[in-house]
BAPALUM-167447 format. One record per residue (C-alpha): residue number from 1; x, y, z; residue in one letter. Coordinates in nm, 3 decimals, decimal comma, always signed. Example, Ala and Ser with C-alpha at 12.3 -4.5 7.8 and 13.67 -1.06 7.14 Angstrom:
BEGIN
+------+---------+---------+---------+------+
! resi !      px !      py !      pz ! resn !
+------+---------+---------+---------+------+
!    1 !  +1,230 !  -0,450 !  +0,780 !    a !
!    2 !  +1,367 !  -0,106 !  +0,714 !    s !
+------+---------+---------+---------+------+
***
This chain:
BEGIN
+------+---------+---------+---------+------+
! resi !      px !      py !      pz ! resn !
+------+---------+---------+---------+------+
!    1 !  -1,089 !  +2,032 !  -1,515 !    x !
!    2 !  -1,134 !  +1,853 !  -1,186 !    x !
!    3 !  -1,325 !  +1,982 !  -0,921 !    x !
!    4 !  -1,146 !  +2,096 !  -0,576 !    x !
!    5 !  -1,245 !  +1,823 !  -0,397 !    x !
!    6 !  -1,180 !  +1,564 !  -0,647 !    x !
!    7 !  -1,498 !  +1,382 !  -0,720 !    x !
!    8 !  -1,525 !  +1,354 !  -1,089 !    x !
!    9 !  -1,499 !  +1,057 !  -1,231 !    x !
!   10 !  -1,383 !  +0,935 !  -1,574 !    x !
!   11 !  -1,550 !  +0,601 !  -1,555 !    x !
!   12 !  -1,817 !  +0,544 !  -1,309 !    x !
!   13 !  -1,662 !  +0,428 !  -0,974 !    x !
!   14 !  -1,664 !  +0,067 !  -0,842 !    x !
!   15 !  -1,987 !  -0,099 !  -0,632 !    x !
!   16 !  -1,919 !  -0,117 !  -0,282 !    x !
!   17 !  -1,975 !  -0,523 !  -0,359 !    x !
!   18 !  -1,727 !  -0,550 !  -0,639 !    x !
!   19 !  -1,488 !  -0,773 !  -0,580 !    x !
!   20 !  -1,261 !  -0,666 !  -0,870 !    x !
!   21 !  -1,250 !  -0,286 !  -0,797 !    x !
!   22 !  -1,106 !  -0,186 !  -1,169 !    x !
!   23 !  -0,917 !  -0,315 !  -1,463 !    x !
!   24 !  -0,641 !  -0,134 !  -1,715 !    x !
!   25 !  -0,349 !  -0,206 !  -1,916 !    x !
!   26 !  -0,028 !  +0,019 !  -1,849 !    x !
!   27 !  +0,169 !  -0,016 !  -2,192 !    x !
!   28 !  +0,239 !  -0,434 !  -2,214 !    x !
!   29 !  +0,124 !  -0,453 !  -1,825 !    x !
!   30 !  -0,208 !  -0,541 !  -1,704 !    x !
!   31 !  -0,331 !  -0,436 !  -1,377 !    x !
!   32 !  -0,585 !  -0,545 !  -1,206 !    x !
!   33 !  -0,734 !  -0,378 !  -0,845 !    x !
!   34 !  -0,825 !  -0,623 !  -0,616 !    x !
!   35 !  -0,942 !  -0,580 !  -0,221 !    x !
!   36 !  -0,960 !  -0,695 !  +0,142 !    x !
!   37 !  -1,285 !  -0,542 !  +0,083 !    x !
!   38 !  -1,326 !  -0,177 !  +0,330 !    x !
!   39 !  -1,288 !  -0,088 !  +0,674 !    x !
!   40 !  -1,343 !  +0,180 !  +0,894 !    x !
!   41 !  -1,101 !  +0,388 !  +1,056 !    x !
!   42 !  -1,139 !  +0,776 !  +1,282 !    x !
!   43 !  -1,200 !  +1,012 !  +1,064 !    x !
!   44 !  -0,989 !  +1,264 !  +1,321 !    x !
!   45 !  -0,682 !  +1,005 !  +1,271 !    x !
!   46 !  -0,693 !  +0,992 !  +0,915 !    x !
!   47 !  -0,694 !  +1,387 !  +0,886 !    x !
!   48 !  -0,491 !  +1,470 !  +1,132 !    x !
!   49 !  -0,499 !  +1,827 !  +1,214 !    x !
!   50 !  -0,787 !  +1,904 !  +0,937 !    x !
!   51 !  -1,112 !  +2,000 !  +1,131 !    x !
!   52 !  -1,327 !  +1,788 !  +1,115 !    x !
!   53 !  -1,618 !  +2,039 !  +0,957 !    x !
!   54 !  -1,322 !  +2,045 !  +0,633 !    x !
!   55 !  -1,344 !  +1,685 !  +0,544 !    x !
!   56 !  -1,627 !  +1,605 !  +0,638 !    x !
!   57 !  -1,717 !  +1,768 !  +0,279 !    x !
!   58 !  -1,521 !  +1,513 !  +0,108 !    x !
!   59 !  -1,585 !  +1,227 !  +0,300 !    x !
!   60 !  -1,882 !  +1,128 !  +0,590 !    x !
!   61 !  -1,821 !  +0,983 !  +0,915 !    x !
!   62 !  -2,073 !  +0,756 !  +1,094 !    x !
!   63 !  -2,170 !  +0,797 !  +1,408 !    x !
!   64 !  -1,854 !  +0,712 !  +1,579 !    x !
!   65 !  -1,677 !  +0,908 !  +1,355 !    x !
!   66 !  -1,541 !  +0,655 !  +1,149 !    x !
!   67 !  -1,473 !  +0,700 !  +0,750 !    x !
!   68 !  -1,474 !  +0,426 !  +0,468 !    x !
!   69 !  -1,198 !  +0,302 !  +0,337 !    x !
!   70 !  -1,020 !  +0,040 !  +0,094 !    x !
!   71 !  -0,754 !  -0,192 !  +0,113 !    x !
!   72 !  -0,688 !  -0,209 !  -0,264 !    x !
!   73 !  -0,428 !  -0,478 !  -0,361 !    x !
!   74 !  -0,240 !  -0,400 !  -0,762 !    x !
!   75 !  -0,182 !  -0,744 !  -0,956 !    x !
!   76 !  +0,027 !  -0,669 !  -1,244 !    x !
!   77 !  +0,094 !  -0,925 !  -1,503 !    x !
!   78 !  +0,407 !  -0,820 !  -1,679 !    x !
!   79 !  +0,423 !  -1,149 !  -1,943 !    x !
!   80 !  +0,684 !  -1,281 !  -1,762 !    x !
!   81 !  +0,560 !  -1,238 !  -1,377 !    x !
!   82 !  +0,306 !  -1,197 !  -1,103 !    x !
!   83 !  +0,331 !  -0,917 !  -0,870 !    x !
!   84 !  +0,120 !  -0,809 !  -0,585 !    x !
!   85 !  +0,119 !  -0,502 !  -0,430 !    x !
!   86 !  +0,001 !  -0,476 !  -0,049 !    x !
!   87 !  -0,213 !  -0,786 !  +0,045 !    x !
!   88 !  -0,479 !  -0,628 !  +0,300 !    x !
!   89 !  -0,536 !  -0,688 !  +0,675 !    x !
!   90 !  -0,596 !  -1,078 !  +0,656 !    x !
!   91 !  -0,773 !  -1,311 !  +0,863 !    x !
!   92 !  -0,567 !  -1,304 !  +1,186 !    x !
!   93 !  -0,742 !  -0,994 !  +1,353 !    x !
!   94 !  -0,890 !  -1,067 !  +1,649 !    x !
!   95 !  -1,222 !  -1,013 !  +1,729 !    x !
!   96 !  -1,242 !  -0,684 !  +1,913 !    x !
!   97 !  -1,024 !  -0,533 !  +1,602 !    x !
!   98 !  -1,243 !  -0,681 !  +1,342 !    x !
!   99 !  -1,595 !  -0,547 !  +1,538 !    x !
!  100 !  -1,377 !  -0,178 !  +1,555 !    x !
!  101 !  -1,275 !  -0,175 !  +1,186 !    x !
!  102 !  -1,617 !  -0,405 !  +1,043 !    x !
!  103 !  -1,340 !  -0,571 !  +0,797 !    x !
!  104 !  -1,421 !  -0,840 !  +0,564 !    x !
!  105 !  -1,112 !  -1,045 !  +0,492 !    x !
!  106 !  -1,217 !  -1,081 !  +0,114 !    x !
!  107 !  -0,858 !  -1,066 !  -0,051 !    x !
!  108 !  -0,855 !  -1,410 !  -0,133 !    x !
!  109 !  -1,172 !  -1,400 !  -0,345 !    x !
!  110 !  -1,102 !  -1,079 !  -0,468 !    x !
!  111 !  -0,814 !  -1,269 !  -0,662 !    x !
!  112 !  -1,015 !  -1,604 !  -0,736 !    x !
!  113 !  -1,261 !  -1,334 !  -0,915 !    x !
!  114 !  -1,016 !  -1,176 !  -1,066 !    x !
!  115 !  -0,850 !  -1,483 !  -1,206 !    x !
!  116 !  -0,539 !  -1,482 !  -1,008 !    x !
!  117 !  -0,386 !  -1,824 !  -0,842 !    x !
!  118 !  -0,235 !  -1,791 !  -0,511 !    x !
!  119 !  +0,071 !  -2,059 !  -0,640 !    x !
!  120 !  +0,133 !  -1,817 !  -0,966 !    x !
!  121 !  +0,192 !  -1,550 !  -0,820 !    x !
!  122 !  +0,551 !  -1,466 !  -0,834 !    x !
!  123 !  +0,646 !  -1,151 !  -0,640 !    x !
!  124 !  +0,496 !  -0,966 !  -0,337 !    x !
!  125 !  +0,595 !  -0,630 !  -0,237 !    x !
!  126 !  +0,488 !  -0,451 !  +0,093 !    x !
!  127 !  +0,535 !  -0,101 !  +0,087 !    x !
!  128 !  +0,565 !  -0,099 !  +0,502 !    x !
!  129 !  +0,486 !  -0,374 !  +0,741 !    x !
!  130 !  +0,141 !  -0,194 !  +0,908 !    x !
!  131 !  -0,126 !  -0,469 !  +0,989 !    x !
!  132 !  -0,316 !  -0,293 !  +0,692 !    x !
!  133 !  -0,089 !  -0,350 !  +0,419 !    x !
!  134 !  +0,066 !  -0,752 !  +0,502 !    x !
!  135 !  -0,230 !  -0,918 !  +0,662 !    x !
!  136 !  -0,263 !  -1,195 !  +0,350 !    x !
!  137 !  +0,099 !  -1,242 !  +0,339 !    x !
!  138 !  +0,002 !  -1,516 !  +0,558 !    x !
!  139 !  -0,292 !  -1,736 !  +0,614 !    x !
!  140 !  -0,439 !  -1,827 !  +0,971 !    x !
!  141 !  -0,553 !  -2,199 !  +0,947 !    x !
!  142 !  -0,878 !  -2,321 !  +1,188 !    x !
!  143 !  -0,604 !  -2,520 !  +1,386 !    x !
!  144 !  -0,403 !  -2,211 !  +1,444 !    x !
!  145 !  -0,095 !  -2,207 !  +1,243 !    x !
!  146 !  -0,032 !  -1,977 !  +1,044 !    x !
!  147 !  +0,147 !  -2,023 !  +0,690 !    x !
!  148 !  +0,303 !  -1,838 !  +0,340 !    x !
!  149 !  -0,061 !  -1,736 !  +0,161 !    x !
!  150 !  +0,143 !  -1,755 !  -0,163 !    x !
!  151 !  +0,389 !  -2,067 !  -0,152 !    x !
!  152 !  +0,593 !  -1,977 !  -0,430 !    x !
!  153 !  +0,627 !  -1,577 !  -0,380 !    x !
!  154 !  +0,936 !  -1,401 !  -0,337 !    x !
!  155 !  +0,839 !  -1,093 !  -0,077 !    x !
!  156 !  +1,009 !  -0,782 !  -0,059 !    x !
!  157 !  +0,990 !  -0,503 !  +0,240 !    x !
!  158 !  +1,188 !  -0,262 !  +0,408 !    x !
!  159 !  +1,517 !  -0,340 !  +0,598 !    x !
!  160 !  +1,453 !  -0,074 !  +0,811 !    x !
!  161 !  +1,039 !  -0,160 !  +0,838 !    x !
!  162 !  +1,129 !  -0,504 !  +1,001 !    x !
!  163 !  +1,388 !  -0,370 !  +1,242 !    x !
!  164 !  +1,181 !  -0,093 !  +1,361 !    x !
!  165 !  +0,845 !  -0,311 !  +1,390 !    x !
!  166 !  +1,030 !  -0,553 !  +1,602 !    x !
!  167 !  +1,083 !  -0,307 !  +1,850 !    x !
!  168 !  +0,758 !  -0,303 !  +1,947 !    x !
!  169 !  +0,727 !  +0,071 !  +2,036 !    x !
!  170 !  +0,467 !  +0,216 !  +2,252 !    x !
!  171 !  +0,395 !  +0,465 !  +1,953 !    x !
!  172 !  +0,321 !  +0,216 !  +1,673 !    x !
!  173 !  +0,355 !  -0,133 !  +1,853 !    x !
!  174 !  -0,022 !  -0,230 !  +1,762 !    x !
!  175 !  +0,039 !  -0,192 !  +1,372 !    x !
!  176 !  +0,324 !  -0,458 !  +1,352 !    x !
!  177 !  +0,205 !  -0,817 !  +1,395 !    x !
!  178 !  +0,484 !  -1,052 !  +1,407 !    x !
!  179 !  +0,275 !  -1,324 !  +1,208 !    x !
!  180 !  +0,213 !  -1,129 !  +0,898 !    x !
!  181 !  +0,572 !  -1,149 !  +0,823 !    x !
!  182 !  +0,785 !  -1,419 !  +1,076 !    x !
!  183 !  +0,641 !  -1,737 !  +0,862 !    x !
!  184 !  +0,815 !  -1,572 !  +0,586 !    x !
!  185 !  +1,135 !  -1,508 !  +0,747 !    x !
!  186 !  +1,113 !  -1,878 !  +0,817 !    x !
!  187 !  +1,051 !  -1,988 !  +0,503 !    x !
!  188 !  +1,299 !  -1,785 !  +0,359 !    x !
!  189 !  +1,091 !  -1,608 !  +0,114 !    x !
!  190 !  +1,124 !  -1,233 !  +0,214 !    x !
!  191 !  +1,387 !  -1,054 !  +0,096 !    x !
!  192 !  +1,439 !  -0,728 !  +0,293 !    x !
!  193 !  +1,524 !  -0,420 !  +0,075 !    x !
!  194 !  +1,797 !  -0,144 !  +0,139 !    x !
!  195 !  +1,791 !  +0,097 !  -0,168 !    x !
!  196 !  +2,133 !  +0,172 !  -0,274 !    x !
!  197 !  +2,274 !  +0,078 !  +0,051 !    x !
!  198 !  +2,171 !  +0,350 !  +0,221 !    x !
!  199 !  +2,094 !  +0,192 !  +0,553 !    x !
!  200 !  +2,383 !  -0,036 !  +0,565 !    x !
!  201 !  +2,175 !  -0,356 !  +0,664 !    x !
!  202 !  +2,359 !  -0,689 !  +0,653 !    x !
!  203 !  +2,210 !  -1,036 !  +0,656 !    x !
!  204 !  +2,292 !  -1,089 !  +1,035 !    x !
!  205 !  +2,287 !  -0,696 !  +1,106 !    x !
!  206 !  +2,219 !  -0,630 !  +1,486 !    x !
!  207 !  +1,920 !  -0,402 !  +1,454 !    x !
!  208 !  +1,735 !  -0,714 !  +1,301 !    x !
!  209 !  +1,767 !  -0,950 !  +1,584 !    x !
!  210 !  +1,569 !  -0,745 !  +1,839 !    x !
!  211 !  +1,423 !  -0,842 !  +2,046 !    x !
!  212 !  +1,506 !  -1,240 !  +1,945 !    x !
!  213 !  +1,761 !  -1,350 !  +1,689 !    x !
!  214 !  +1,689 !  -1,416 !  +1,346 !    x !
!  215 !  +1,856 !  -1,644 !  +1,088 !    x !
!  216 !  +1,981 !  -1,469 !  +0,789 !    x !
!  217 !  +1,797 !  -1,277 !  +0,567 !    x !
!  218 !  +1,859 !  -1,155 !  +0,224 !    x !
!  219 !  +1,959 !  -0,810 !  +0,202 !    x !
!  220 !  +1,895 !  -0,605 !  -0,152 !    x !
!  221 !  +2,012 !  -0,284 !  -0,218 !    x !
!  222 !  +1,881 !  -0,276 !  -0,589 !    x !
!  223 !  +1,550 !  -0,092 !  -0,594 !    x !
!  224 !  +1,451 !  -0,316 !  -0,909 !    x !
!  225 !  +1,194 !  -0,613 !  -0,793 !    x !
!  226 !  +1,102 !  -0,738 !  -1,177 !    x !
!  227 !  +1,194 !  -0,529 !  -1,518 !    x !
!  228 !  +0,977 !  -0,243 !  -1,523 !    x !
!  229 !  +0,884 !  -0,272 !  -1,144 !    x !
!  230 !  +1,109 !  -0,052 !  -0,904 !    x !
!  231 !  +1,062 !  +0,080 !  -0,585 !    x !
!  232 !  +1,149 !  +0,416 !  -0,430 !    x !
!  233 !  +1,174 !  +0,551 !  -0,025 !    x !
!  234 !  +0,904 !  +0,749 !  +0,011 !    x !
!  235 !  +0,933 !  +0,856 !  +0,440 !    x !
!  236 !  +0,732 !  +1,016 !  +0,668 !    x !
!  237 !  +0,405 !  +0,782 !  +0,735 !    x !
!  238 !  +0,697 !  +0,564 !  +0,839 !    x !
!  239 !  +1,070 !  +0,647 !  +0,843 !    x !
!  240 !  +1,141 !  +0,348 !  +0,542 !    x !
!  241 !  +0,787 !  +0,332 !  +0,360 !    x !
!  242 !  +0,860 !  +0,278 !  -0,023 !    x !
!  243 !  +0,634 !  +0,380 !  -0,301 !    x !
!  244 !  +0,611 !  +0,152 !  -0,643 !    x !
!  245 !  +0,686 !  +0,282 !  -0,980 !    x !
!  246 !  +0,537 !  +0,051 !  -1,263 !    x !
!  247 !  +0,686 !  +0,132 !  -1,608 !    x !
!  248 !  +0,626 !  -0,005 !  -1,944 !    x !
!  249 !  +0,632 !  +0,049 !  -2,293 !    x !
!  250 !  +0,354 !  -0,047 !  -2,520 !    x !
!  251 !  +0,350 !  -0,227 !  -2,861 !    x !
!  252 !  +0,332 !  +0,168 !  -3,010 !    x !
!  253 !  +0,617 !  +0,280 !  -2,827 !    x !
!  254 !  +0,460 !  +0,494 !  -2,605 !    x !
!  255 !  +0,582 !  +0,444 !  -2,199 !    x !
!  256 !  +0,330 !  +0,469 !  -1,941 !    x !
!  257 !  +0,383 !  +0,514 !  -1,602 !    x !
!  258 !  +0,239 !  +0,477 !  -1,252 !    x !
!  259 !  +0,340 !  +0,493 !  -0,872 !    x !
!  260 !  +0,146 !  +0,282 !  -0,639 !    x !
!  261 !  +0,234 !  +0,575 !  -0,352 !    x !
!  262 !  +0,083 !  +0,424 !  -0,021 !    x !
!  263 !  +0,009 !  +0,586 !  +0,310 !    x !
!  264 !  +0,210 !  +0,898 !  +0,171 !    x !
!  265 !  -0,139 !  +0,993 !  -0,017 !    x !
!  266 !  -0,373 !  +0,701 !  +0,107 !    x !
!  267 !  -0,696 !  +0,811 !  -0,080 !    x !
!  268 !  -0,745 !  +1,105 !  -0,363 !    x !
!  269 !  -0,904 !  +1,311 !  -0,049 !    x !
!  270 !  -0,519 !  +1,338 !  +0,102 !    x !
!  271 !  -0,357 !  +1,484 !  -0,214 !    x !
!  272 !  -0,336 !  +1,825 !  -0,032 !    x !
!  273 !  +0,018 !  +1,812 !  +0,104 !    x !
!  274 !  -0,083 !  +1,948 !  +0,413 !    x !
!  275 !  -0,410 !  +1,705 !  +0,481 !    x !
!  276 !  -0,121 !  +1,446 !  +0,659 !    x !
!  277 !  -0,233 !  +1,194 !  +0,912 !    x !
!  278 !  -0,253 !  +1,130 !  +1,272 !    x !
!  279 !  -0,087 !  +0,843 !  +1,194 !    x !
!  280 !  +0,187 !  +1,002 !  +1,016 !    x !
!  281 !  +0,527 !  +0,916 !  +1,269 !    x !
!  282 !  +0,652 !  +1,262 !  +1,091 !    x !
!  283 !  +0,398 !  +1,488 !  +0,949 !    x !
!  284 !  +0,603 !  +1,768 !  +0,823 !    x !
!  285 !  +0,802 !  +1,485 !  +0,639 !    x !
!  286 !  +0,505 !  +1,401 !  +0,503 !    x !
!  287 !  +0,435 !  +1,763 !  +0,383 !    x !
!  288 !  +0,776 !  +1,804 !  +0,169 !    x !
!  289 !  +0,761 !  +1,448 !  +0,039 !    x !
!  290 !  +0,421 !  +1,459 !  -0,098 !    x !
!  291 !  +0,541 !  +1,792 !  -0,246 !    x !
!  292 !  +0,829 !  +1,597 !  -0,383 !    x !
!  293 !  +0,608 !  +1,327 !  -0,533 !    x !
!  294 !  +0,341 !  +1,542 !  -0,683 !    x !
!  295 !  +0,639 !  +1,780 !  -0,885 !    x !
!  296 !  +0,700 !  +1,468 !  -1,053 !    x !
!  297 !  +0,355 !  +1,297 !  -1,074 !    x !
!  298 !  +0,161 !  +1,602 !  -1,209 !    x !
!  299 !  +0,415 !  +1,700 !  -1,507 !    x !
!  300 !  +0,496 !  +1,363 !  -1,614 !    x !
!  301 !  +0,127 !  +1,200 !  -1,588 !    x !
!  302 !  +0,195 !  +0,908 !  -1,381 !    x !
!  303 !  -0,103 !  +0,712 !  -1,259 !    x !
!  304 !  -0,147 !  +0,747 !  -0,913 !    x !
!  305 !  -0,231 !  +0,436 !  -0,730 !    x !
!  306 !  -0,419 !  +0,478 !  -0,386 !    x !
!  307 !  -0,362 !  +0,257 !  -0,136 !    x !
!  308 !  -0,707 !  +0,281 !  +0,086 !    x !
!  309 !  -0,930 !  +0,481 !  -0,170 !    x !
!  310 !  -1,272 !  +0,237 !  -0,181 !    x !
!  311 !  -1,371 !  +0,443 !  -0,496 !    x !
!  312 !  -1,085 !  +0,541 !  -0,650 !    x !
!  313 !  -0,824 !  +0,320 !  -0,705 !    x !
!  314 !  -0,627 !  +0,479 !  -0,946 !    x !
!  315 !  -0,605 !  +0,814 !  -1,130 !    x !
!  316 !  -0,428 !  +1,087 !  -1,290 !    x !
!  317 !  -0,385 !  +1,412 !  -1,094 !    x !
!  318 !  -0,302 !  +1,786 !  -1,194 !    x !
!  319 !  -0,306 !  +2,114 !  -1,042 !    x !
!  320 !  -0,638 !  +2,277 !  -1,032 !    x !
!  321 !  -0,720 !  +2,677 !  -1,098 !    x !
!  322 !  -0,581 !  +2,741 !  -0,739 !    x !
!  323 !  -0,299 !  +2,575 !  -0,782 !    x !
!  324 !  -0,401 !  +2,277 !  -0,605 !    x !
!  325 !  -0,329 !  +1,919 !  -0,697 !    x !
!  326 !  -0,692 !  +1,690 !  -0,763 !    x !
!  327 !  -0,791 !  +1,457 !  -0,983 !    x !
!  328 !  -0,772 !  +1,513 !  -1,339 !    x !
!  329 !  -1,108 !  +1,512 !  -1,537 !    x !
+------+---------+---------+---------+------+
***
């Protein structure tokens, strides 16, 4: 049984200097974690309306009240394809936001370690379009343009991620940077995804060409990104976020699966439903869709996949003696 607080480990927990933060095979599939390396973010933001003398027990601040956390990127090889889930903050911070968040822009040699070509890699997905989950999408070059990180990627985000960061709203304006993504539009390499139609987006649809024009961009309403790689709306941190199932079967017959579930549960400290963030654009969203998430998770043992856990980048969870969900020992 897992503690309360979630900090047993089945296999000791990554260095703060590996580059490679954890390896494991899901049926045929091999993952592999890769990082941007950590940053720091306000501890008050990331808990929201959790005092501060509550997490502190799971997690120290420094002395600006800042807590550590990862930018963990998921390779999985599937035999057939590449995929990469989130790619970090990148190199195009400037340098007042890298001094606030003490990022290291490591992503690229996270993957050289790791084994991974930039030009093999055949799929990336974004879950959302924050500055913290598409910085590597694209590479700042020392004469300032910026280009496609990998050249022969398909991408895949949110129809309704790109029109809303393209407002430029005073609420969320400073997490959507128009050069993590634009070089792609241009390129035509992202495809924008509309699960099942829901939203209604078109390749010339209205709500993309604020606050300029675009040319068209492909619109998919099939969840499915490769065999065995889906993806699933997931709001609340934002109103389109998706989460990533990963599914496969292994030589035995036996089918594993795992979620890659983003800034809906961004580290094993947030599996509380109610421990949402300041961040959040709808908290009590957030609330009934982690609920919805963890009645699935839980019973049918998928392997949760955290998005800015530094330690932690993967594990099963279950309910604890108190009925709460943690880590499973």
């Amino acid at each position: 049984m897992a503690s309360e607080t979630g900090t047993i480990h089945s296999t000791p927990p990554p260095q703060d200097s590996d580059l490679v933060r954890g390896r494991r095979t899901l049926g045929d599939f091999d993952l592999v974690f890769c990082s941007d390396g950590s940053y720091l973010l306000d501890g008050g933001a990331m808990f929201g309306v959790v005092p501060k003398t509550l997490w502190q027990k799971r997690t120290p601040a420094d002395e600006a009240n800042r807590i550590l956390l990862g930018l963990n990127t998921v390779v999985i090889r599937t035999g057939k394809h590449v995929v990469l889930v989130e790619t970090g903050i990148g190199n195009k911070q400037p340098p007042k936001m890298r001094e606030i968040h003490a990022n290291q822009e490591l992503l690229p040699a996270s993957l050289a370690a790791a084994g991974v070509r930039v030009d093999e890699v055949t799929h990336v997905i974004n879950t959302h379009l924050h500055f913290d989950h598409c910085g590597w999408n694209t590479t700042l070059h020392p004469d300032g343009s910026v280009t496609p990180t990998f050249p022969n990627a398909r991408h895949f985000a949110a129809a309704g991620e790109l029109a809303h960061g393209r407002l430029q709203l005073e609420r969320d304006a400073v997490s959507y940077l128009g050069p993590n993504y634009g070089p792609l539009i241009a390129s035509g390499q992202l495809t924008l995804l509309d699960p099942h139609g829901a939203g209604g987006f078109t390749p010339d649809d209205s709500r993309l060409a604020a606050p300029t024009p675009l040319p068209p961009i492909t619109i998919q309403t099939s969840t499915e990104i490769v065999p065995g790689v889906w993806v699933e709306p997931f709001p609340g941190h934002t109103a389109s976020m998706l989460a990533v199932h990963l599914e496969s079967q292994s030589h035995a017959g036996a089918s594993e699966h795992a979620c890659y579930i983003s800034d809906l549960i961004p580290t094993h400290h947030h599996l509380d439903p109610t421990w949402v963030m300041g961040y959040d654009l709808d908290p009590l969203t957030c609330i009934a869709q982690r609920k919805r998430f963890l009645a699935r998770a839980i019973p049918e043992r998928w392997l949760v996949l955290f998005t800015h856990d530094h330690q932690v980048p993967a594990a099963y969870v279950e309910w604890n003696e108190k009925g709460k969900p943690v880590m499973a020992g």
